[in-house]
C-alpha positions as CSV (number, residue, x, y, z in Angstrom):
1,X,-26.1,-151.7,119.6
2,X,-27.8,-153.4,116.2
3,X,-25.9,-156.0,114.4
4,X,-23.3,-154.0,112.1
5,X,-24.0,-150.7,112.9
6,X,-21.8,-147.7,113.1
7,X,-21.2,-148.0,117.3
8,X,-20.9,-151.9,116.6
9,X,-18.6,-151.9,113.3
10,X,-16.2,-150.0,115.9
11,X,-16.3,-152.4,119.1
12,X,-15.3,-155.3,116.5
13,X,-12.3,-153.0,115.0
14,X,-10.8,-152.5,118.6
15,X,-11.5,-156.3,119.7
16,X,-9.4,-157.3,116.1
17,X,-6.8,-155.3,116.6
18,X,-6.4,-156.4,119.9
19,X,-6.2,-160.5,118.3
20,X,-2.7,-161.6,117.2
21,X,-4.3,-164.6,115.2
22,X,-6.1,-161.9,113.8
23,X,-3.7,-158.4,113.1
24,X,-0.2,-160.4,113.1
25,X,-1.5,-163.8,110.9
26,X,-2.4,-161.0,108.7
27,X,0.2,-158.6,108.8
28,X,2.5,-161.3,108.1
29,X,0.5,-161.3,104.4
30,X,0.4,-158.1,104.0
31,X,-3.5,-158.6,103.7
32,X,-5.4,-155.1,102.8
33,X,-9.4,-155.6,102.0
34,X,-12.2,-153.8,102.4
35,X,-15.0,-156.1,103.9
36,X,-18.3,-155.6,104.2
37,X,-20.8,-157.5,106.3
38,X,-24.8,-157.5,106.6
39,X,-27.9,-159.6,105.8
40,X,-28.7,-161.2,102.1
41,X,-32.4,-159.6,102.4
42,X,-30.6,-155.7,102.2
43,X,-29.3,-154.7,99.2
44,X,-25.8,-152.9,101.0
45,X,-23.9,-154.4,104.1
46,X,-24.9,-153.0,107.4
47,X,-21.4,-152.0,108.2
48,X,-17.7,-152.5,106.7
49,X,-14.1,-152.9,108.1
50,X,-10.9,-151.6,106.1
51,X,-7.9,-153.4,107.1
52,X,-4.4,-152.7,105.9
53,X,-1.7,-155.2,106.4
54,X,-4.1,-156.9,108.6
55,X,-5.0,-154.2,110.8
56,X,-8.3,-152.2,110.9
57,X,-7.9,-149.0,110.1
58,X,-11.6,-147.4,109.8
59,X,-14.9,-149.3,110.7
60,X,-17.9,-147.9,110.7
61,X,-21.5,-148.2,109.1
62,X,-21.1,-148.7,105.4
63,X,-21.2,-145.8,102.8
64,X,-20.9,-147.5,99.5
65,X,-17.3,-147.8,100.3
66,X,-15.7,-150.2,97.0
67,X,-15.4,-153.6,98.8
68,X,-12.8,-156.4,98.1
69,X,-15.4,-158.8,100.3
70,X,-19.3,-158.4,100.9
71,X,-20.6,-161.4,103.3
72,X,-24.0,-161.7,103.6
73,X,-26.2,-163.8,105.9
74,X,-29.8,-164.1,107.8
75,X,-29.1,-161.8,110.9
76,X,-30.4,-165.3,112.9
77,X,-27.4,-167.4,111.0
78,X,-25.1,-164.4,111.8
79,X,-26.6,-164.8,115.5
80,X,-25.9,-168.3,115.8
81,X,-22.7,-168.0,114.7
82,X,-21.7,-165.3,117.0
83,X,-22.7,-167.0,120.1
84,X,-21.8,-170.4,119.0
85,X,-18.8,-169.8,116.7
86,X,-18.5,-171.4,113.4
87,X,-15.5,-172.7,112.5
88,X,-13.6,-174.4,109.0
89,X,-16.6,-176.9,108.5
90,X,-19.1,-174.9,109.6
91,X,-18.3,-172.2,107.0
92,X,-18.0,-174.6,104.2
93,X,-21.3,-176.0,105.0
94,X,-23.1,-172.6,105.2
95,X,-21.5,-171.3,101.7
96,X,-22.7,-174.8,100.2
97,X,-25.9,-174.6,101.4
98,X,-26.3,-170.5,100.9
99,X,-26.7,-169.8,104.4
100,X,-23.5,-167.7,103.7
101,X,-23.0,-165.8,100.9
102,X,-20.1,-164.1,99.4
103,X,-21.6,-161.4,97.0
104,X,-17.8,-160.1,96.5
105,X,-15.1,-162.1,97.3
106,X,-13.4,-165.5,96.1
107,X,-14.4,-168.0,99.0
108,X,-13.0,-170.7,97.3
109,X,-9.2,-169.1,96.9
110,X,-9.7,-167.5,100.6
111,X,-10.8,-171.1,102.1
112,X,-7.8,-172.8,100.6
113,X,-5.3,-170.5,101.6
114,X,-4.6,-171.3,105.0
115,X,-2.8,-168.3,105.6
116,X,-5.7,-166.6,105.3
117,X,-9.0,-169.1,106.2
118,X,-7.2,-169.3,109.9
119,X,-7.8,-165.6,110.7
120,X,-11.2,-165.9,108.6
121,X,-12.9,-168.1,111.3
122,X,-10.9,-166.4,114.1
123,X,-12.5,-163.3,112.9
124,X,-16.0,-164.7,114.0
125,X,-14.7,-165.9,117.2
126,X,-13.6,-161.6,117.4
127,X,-17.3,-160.9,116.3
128,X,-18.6,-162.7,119.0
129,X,-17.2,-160.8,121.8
130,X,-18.8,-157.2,120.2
């Protein structure tokens, strides 16, 4: 199983939905977004989630789906911060340095909102056990 692919894309859809801090935090904001993950040297994500009120209802490899966020990193930062974890620093560090890049998406407004940065780094904590 490659890093975003089809069979991958699906194994992080069941482990989120399975995540309270994840699906309920979420639900709770009636969050819906279409989020797309790969590596900055490809010119599409790898693969994409679709959650609606903070459950994902379709992953899969992308297919020029319209994204609401498109996170792109080297596959080894995305490594590291699989088997390491990342969190709130961490992520603020790797946007301000590039080492994360948000090629859709308002970081900023997402990072602030705790509502919604919470379930951002728990997501990566989910990503890590695909």
């Amino acid at each position: 199983m490659a890093l975003f692919d089809d069979e991958w894309m699906k194994s992080f859809q069941a482990i989120w939905n399975e995540e309270p801090d994840l699906k309920d935090a979420l639900a709770e904001i009636g969050f819906n977004s279409v989020i797309g993950y790969g590596t900055q040297d490809e010119d599409t994500p790898r693969g994409f989630i679709d959650v609606q009120n903070g459950e994902v209802v379709t992953a899969g490899e992308y297919n020029g789906e319209e994204l609401s966020w498109d996170i792109r990193a080297d596959e080894k930062n995305w490594e590291k911060w699989l088997s390491k974890g990342i969190g709130m620093a961490g992520m603020g560090m790797a946007v301000t340095t590039g080492k994360m890049k948000f090629k859709t998406g308002d970081f900023k407004a997402m990072i602030k909102d705790p509502r919604m940065a919470g379930p951002f780094v728990k997501s990566f904590e989910a990503m890590g056990q695909v």
